[in-house]
C-alpha positions in Angstrom: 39.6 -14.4 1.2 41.2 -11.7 3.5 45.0 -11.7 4.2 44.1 -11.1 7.8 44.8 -13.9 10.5 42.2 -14.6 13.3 44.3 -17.4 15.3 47.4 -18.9 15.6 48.5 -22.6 14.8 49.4 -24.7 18.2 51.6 -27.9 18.6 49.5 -30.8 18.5 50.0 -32.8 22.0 50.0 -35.9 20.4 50.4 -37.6 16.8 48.0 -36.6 14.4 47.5 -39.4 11.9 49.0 -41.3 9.3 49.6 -40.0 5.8 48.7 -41.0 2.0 45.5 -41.0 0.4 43.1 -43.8 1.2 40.5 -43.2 -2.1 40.7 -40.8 -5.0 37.8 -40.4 -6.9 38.1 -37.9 -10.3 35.4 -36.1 -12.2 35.0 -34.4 -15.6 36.5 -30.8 -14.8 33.7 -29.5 -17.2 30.8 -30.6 -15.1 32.6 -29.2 -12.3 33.0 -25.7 -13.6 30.0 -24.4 -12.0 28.0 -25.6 -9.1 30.5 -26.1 -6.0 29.6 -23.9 -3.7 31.5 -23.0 0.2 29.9 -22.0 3.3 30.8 -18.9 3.7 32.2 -19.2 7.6 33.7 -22.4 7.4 34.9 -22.5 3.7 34.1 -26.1 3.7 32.3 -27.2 0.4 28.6 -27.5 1.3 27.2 -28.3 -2.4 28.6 -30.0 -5.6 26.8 -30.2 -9.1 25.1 -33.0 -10.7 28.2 -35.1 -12.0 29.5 -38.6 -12.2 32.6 -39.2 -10.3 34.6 -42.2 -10.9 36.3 -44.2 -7.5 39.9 -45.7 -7.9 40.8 -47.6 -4.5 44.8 -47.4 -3.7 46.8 -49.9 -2.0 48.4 -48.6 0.9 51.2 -46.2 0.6 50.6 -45.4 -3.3 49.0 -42.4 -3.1 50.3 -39.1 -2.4 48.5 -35.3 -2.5 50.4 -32.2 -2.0 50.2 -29.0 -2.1 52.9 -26.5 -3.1 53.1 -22.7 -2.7 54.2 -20.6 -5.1 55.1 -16.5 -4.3 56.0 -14.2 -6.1 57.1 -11.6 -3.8 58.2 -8.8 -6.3 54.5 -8.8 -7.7 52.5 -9.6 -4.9 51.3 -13.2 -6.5 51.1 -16.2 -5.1 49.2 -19.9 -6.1 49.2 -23.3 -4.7 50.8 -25.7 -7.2 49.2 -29.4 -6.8 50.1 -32.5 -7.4 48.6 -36.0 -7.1 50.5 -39.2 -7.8 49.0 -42.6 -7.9 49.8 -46.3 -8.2 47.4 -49.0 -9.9 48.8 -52.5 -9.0 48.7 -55.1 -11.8 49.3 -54.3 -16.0 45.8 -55.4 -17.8 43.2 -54.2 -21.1 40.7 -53.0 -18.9 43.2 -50.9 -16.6 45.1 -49.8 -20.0 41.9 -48.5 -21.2 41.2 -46.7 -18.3 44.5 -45.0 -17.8 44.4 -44.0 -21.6 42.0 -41.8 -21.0 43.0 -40.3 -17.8 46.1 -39.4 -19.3 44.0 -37.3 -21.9 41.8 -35.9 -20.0 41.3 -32.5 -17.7 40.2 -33.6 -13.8 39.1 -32.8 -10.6 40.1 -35.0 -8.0 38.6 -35.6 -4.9 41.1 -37.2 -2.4 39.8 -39.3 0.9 43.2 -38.6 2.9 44.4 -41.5 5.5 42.5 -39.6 8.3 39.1 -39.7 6.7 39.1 -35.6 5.5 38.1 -35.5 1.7 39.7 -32.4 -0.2 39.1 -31.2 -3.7 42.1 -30.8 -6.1 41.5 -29.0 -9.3 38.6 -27.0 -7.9 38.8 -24.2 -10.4 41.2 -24.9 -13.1 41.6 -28.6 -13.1 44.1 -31.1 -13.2 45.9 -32.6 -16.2 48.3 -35.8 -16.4 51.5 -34.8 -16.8 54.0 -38.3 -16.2 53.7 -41.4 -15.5 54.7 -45.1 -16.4 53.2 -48.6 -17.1 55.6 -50.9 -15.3 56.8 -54.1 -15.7 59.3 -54.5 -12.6 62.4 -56.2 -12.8 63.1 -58.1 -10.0 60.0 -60.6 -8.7 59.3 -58.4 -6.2 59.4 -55.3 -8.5 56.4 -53.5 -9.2 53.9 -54.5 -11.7 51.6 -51.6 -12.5 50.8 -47.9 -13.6 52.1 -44.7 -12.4 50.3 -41.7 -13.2 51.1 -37.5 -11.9 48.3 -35.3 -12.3 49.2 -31.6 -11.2 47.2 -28.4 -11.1 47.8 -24.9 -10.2 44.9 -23.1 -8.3 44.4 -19.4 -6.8 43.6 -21.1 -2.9 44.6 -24.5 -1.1 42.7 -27.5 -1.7 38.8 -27.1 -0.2 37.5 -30.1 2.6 34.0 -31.4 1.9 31.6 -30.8 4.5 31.7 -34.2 6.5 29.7 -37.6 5.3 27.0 -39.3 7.3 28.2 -43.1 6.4 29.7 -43.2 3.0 31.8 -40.3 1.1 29.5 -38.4 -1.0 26.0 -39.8 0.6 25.7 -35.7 1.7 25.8 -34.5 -2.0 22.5 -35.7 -3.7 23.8 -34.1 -7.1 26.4 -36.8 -7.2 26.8 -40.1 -8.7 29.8 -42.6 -7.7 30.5 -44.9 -10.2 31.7 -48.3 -8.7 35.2 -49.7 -9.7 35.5 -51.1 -12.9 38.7 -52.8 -12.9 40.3 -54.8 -10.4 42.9 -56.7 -12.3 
């Protein structure tokens, strides 16, 4: 990518959406390693590889992606840290299972954000878990769930997917969405 600058940002005459991740569904980074491929004009993510990727729906405001940049202006380097953090509602087996393996695991995380746009985290050197908590709350109203931070550190800022026809992912034949296992 050049370090030339074709346009300018404006001010948006009106409000521009809400924030928070509606959906994040992770991948495998190994099956991931090759195969995603960018149109070259819009830099939007035109093809994926065959892969399963796994959906986890989040309740609202539980679910937050950003995007961190990191310079080093003595050396001339500069990468984009990311970080994902996530709430699953309700302490069971079948969610324990689950999060065990996350938390072992290398991902790539594909994020649906409030406003619809699906970015990829982790495109290139994948995401890790690196905190989180099973919770109990205190008070009735507390809390009752897992917490879990994945964070990555990658050369660019997070890719968009080309646009879906009706459901995420129906544009991307090479990929399978598993449904959502557990729910309690």
């Amino acid at each position: 990518m050049s370090c030339e600058i074709t346009s300018g940002i404006g001010i948006a005459a009106c409000k521009v959406g809400v924030a928070g991740i509606k959906t994040l569904w992770l991948g495998n980074y190994a099956d991931f390693k090759t195969g995603i491929t960018q149109d070259p004009t819009t830099e939007r993510i035109d093809d994926l590889p065959t892969a399963t990727i796994f959906r986890f729906d989040l309740s609202r405001a539980t679910g937050q992606a950003m995007e961190t940049v990191t310079a080093g202006a003595d050396n001339e380097s500069v990468f984009m840290d990311q970080k994902i953090s996530v709430q699953f509602s309700a302490l069971s087996q079948a969610k324990r299972n689950i999060v065990n393996s996350l938390i072992k695991g290398r991902w790539v995380a594909f994020v649906e954000l409030a406003n619809g746009r699906i970015q990829l985290y982790g495109q290139n050197e994948g995401l890790d878990c690196v905190g989180g908590s099973a919770d109990s709350g205190k008070a009735k109203a507390d809390f009752v769930g897992y917490k879990l931070d994945f964070t990555g550190q990658e050369a660019d800022p997070a890719s968009t997917l080309e646009g879906y026809t009706s459901v995420p992912f129906d544009n991307y034949v090479n990929i399978t969405v598993s449904a959502v296992q557990a729910t309690a």
